[in-house]
N, C-alpha and C positions, 0 to 999 in steps of 0.2 A: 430804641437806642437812646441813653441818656445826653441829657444836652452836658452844655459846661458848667451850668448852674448846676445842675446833679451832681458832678463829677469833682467838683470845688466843696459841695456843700459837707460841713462838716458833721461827726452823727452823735446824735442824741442817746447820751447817759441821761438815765431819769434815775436822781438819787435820792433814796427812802431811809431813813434810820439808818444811814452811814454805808450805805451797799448802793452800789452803783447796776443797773437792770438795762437791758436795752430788750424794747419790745417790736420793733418795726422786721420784719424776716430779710428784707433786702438788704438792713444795716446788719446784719447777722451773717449772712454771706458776704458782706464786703472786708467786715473784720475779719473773717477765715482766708479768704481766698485773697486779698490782696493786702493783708496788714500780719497777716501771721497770730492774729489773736483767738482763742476758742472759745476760752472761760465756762462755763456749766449753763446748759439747760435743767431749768429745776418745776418747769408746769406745768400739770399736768394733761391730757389731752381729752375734749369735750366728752365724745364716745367710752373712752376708756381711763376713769376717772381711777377705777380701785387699784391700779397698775404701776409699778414705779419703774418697769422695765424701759418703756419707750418713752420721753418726759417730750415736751413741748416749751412755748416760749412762756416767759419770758426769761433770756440769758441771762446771769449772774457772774460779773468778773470780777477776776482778784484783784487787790485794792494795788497791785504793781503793775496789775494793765491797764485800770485807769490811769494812772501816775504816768505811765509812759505813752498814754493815748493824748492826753492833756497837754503834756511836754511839747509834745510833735504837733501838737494842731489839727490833731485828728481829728477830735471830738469836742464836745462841750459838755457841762457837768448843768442836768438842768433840776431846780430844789420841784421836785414833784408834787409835795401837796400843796406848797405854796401857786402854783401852775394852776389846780384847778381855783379855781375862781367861785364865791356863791352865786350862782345862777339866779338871774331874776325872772317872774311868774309869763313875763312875756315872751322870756327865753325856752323857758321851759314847754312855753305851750307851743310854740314854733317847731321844739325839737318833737315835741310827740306828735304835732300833726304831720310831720315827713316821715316818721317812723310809722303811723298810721298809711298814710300814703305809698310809700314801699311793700308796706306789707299786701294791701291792695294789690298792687302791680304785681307781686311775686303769684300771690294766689291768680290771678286772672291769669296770668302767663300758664301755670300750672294746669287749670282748665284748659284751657286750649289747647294743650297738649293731650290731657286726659281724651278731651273730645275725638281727638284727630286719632288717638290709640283704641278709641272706641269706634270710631266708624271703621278704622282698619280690620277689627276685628269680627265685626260686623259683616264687612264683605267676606272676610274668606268663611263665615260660617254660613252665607247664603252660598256660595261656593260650592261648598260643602256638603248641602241639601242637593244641588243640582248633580254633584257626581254619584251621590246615593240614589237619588230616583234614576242613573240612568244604570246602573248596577243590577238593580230591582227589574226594570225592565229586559235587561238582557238574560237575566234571570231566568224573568217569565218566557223568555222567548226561546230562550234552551230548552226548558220543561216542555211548551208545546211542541215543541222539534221532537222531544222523546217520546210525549206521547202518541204525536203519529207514528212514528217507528214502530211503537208498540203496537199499534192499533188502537188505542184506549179514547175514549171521548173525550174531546178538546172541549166540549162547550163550558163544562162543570169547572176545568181548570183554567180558562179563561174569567169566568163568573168572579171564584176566590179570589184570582192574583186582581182583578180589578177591585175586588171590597178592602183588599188588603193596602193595594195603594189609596185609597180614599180614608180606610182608617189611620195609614199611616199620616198624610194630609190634614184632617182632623182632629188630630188628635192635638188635647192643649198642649201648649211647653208647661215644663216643668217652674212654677214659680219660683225666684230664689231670693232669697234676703237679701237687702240692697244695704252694702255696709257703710257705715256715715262717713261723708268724705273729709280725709283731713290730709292738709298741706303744710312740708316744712320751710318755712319763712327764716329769712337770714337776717338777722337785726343787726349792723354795727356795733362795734362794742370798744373800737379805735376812742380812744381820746381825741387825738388829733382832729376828729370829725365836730369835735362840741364846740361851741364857741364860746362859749366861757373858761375853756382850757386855753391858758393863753403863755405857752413855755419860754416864748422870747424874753418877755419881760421878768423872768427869773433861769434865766441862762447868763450862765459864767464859765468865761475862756480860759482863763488862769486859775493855778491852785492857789493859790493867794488871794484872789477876790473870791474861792469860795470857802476858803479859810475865814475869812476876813466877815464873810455873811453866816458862817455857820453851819455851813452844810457840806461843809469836804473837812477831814481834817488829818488824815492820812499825808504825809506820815510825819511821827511826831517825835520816834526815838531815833537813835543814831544805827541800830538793828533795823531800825525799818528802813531809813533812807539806806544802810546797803541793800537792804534787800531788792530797794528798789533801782539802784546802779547796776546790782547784780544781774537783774532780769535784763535791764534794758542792752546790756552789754552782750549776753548769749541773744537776743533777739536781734539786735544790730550782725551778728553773725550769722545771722539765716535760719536759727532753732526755733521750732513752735514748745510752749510752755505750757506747764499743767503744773494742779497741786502736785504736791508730794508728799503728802501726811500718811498715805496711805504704805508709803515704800520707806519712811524713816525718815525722808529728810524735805530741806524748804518748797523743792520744785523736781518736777522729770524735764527730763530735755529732751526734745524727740528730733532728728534730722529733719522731718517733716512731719507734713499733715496727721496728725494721731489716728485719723481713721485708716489712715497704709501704713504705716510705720510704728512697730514699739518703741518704747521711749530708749534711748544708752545709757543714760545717766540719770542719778541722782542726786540732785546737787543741794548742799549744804553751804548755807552761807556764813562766813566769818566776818564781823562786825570791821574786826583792827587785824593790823599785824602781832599787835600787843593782846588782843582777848588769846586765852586760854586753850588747849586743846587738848585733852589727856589722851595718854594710848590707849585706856581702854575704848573710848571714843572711838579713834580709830580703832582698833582691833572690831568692834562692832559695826560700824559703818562698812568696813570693807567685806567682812564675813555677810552682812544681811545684803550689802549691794549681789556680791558673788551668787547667793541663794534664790533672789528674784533673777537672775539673770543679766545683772546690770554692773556698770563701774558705779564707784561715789564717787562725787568731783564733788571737796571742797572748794571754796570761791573766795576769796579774802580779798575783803573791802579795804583800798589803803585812801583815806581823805585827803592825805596830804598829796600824794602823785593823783592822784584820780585815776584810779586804773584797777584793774584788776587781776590777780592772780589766780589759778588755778593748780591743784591737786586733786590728779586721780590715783584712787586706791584701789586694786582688786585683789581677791583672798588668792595667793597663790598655791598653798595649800602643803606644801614643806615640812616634812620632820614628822 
């Protein structure tokens, strides 16, 4: 169960060449399941490297879910490379003697197990041996049973079934190549575990101190900042967000969680009341919404109310 210090603590953006990443799995689940945020997995997974079907960490969010993560006090925006820190030789050898030490403990742990799989197996092969010699014997004691029936001499098939069982006692195992043992060893590979990674001291709460240091600078046009009222407006309303480059316009709006729900909308965002809109525009918007299956919801940014409006268009298909 998380304490309050967990439940308070805000979650770490690590931002690289102006893209914000977060790589911890539990701040990945927290952003989905109780912030409404998804953003893209883009990493690919250790085992199955050549594959782009199933991706891993670390997450990739749109630069209007940091904006609206930042806003709210969700997160923190931390400058990554400046975080790690040059390691000094007495650090460095500290880190490899625990990595050396670990790995020890992983293998010995491993043996022990091996062993305890090897005596297991051990026993039921002597087992094994003991239901076979008594098969053999019941065997032979059927055979004598026929033979007197028959009247035929027992002593000759007493004689073989006894050389038989002695050969078969005698006789060597079979030797088999003893194949070289190897053990998979789990190295950390966490930042968070070095101690020369040191993110506090380059963590910034506000877009304006990380404006200000250079390392956030999103957003910067008057299309950007609607874009990002626009998002934050349909998420204040309970919608989960995704790109939308793929469907024609700025974002999909999904009622919920995208992995239950397809998206209803494709929403385009309008800077002003005063930008532009041609019908062809629309006539296109609403025919390609209709096509995937979806509304287009225009969104029109007004700076001066601060609010936003909404139009949906769907092809109705007439004439």
């Amino acid at each position: 169960m998380a304490s309050d210090s967990d439940a308070d603590r805000k979650i770490q953006l690590r931002v690289s060449n102006r893209k914000a990443y977060v790589w911890d799995v539990e701040d990945i689940a927290t952003l989905r399941a109780k912030h409404h945020i998804c953003g893209v997995l883009t990493g690919t997974l250790p085992h199955l490297s050549q594959q782009n079907v199933f991706l891993g960490v670390p997450l990739v969010l749109l630069p209007e879910e940091v904006v609206l993560l930042v806003e709210k006090q969700l997160a923190v925006l931390i400058d990554d490379p400046s975080a790690h820190q040059p390691a000094s030789a007495e650090a460095l050898a500290r880190w490899n003697t625990e990595r050396e030490e670990s790995a020890k403990r992983q293998i010995a742990i491993a043996e022990a197990e091996r062993a305890s799989e090897k005596a297991a197996k051990l026993s039921t092969s002597e087992e094994a041996i003991r239901k076979r010699k008594e098969r053999e014997a019941k065997r032979a004691a059927a055979a004598r049973a026929k033979a007197l029936a028959e009247g035929l001499p027992v002593e000759d098939l007493s004689a073989s079934t006894s050389n038989l069982l002695i050969d078969e006692s005698r006789r060597p195992s079979t030797p088999s190549k003893s194949a070289p043992l190897t053990f998979n060893v789990t190295i950390p590979a966490s930042s968070s575990d070095i101690e020369w990674y040191n993110p506090e001291a380059h963590a910034y709460s506000t877009l304006e101190s990380a404006r200000a240091a250079g390392v956030w600078d999103y957003p910067t046009t008057s299309f950007e900042r609607a874009k990002c009222r626009v998002f934050q407006d349909l998420w204040e309303k309970g919608h989960f967000m995704g790109g939308g480059i793929k469907f024609g316009g700025d974002f999909l709006v999904y009622p919920g969680d995208p992995l239950r729900y397809h998206s209803h909308f494709v929403a385009t965002v309008i800077e002003s009341p005063t930008a532009p809109l041609t019908p062809m525009e629309v006539v296109a918007h609403g025919r390609l919404g209709t096509a995937t299956k979806k509304s287009h919801l225009f969104c029109e940014w007004d700076e001066r109310k601060q609010e936003v409006t909404y139009f949906s268009v769907e092809w109705a298909g007439f004439g």
